[in-house]
N, C-alpha and C positions, 0 to 999 in steps of 0.2 A: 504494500500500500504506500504510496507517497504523498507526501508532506499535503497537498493541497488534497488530499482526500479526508484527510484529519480534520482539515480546520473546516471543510463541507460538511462532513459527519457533526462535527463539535457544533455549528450552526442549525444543524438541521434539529439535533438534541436541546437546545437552548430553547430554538422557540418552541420546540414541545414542552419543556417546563414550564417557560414561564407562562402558556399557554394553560397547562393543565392544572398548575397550583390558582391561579384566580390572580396572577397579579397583571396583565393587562389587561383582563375584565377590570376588576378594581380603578385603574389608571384612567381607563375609557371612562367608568363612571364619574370619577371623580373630577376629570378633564378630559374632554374628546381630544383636544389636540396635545395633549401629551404624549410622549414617545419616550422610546431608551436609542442607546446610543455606543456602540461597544469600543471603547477609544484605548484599551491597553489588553495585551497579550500575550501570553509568553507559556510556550510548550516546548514540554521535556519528554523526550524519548526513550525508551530503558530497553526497548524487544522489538522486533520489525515483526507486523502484523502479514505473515505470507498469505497468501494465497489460496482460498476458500478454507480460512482458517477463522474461529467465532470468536466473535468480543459484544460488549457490551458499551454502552457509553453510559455512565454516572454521574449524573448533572446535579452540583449542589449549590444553592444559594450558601455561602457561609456567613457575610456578615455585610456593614454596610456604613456607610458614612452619612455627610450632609447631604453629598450629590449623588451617589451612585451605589452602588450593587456591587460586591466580589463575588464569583462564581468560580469553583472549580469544576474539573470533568476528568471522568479517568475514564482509558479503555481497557478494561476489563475482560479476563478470559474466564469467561463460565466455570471451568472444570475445576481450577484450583483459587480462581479471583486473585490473579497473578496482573499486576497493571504492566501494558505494554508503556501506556503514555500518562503523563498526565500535566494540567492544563490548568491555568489560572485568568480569568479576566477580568475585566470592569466595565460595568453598563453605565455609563454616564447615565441620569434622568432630566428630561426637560419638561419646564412645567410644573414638577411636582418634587417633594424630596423623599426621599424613600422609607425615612421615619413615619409618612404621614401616611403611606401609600400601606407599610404593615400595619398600621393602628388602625383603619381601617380592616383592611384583609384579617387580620388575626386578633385586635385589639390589643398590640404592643408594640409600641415605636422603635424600642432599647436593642439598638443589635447587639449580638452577640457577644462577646467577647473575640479580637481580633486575634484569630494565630497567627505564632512567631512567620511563618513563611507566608502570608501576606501580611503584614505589618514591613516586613523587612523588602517586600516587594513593592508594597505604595510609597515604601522612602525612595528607592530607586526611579518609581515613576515619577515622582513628586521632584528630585534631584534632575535626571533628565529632562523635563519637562522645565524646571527655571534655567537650567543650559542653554535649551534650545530657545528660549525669550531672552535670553540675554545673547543669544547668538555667539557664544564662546565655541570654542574650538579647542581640540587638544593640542598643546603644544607642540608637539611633532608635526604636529601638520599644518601648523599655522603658516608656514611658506611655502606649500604644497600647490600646486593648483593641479586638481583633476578633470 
């Protein structure tokens, strides 16, 4: 399987979730024109899934901010629940924030508690992302031109 069949699979699994748990029912109710927005991502490989070989995809809302959503996702081998992949992202929300979107949905705003590997992952995105507004460059390549 290659890399772009992952993150199609990893897509097609999301909107089933968040379809099937009630949270863009909810969204819709709450504001028709709100939407989500998937603006960071990062998958990790550990097994190549060959060729009419079975897996599972494991979509989980973990936790959540002011603005958005963390979601992980594992490919999962039925037999033993061996992850080939596994998958971290963030849904930005517009329109809405996502404390208010579960206090609705479930009658709790409070996410989670954030684990160590996204916590340590929205600092990276959070550090990359004042990089790239600040338009720095890593020093090695600051006389580069490509």
């Amino acid at each position: 399987m290659n890399n772009a069949r992952y993150l199609r699979d990893m897509d097609f699994a999301r909107v089933h979730v968040i379809g099937r748990t009630g949270i863009w029912e909810t969204m819709q109710n709450m504001k028709a024109s709100s939407g989500m927005v998937l603006t960071a991502s990062t998958i990790r490989y550990r097994k190549e899934i060959k060729l009419f070989d079975f897996y599972n995809v494991h979509t989980q809302v973990k936790c959540w901010d002011e603005k958005g959503f963390y979601m992980e996702q594992r490919f999962v081998r039925p037999k033993d629940d061996f992850v080939y992949a596994i998958a971290l992202m963030y849904y930005k929300l517009a329109g809405l924030t996502p404390g208010d979107v579960m206090q609705e949905l479930t009658g709790k705003s409070e996410s989670p508690e954030f684990p160590e590997e996204i916590r340590l992952w929205a600092d990276y995105n959070l550090a990359s992302s004042n990089m790239l507004k600040n338009n720095n460059v890593c020093d090695r390549d600051k006389n580069k031109n490509y």
